[in-house]
C-alpha positions in Angstrom: -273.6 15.2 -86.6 -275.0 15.8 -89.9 -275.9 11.9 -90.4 -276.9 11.7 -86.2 -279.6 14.3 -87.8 -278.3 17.1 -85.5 -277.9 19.5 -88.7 -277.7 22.8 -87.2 -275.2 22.0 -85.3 -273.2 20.8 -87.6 -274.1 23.5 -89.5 -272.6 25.7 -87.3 -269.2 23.2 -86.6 -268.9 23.2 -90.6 -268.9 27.0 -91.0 -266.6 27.5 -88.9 -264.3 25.2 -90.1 -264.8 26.7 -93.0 -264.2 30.2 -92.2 -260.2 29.0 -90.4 -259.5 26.6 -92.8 -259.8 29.5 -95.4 -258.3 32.1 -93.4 -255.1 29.5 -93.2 -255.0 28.6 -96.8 -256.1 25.2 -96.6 -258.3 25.7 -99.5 -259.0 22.0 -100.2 -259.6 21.0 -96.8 -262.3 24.9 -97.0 -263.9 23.2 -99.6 -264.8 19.6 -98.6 -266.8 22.0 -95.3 -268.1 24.4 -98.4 -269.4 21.2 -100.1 -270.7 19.8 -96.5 -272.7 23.0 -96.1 -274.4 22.6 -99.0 -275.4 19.1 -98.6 -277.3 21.0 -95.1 -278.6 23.1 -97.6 -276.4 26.5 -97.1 -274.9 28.0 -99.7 -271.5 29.4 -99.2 -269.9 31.7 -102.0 -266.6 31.7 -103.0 -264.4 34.0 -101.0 -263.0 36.9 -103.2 -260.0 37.0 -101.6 -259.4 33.5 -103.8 -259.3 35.9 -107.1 -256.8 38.3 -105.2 -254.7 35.4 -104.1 -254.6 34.1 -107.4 -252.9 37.5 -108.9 -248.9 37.1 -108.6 -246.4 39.9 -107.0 -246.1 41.7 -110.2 -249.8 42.2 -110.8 -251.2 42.8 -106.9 -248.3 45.4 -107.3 -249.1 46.8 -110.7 -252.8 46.9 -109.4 -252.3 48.9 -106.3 -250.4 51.3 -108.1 -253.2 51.3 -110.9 -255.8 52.4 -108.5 -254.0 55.2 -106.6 -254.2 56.6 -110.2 -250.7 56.3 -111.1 -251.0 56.0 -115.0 -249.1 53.0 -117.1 -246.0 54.8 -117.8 -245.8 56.3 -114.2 -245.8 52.5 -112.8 -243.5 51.5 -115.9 -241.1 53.9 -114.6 -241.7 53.0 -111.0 -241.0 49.0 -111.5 -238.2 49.6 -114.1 -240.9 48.2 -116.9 -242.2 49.1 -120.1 -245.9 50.9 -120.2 -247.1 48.1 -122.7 -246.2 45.7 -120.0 -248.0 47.8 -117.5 -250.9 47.2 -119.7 -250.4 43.4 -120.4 -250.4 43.1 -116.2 -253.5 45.0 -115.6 -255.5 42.9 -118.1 -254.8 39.7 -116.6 -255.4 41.7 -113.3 -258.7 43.0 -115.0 -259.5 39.4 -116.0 -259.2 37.7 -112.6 -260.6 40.1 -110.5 -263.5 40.7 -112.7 -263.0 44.4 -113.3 -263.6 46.8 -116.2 -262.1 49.9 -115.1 -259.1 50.9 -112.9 -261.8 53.1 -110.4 -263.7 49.7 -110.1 -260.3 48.2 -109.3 -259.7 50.4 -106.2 -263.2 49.3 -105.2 -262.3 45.9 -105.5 -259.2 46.2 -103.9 -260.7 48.2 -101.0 -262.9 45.2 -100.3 -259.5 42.5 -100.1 
């Protein structure tokens, strides 16, 4: 469609490819239609949800727990863990979600 210079409706075809592929987890196959939208001049932002997925059991765990305001030794005694570990998880939570501050993180997690 794109080269049959029909662009918006490809446009439209390539977001919504985009939008399921996502929602299914293709993310490779979401891409090359991210990329294709921005060769039709759209500009399509990362989904956060890709930060989110990217956390393991542990730390999507550790998070939630983090922003009901359960403090580090409350969750270490919750998952049968050592506070320092607590804190070792929430960084690397902190660091892929892009968060300073465990009120931001229930913000952030809100949002997912």
């Amino acid at each position: 469609m794109r080269r049959a210079n029909r662009r918006g409706e490809a446009r439209e075809h390539l977001r919504l490819a985009f939008d399921m592929l996502h929602g299914f987890g293709a993310s490779a196959f979401a891409e090359r239609a991210r990329r294709g939208l921005g060769t039709l001049g759209e500009s399509v932002r990362q989904r956060e949800t890709d930060a989110y997925e990217a956390l393991t059991a542990q730390e999507a765990h550790i998070a939630r727990l983090a922003a009901v305001g359960k403090t580090n030794v409350e969750i270490g005694a919750e998952l049968f863990i050592g506070p320092r570990t607590v804190e070792w998880h929430l960084r690397k939570v902190f660091t892929k979600l892009d968060v300073d501050s465990r009120t931001r993180l229930g913000a952030v997690l809100g949002r997912l």
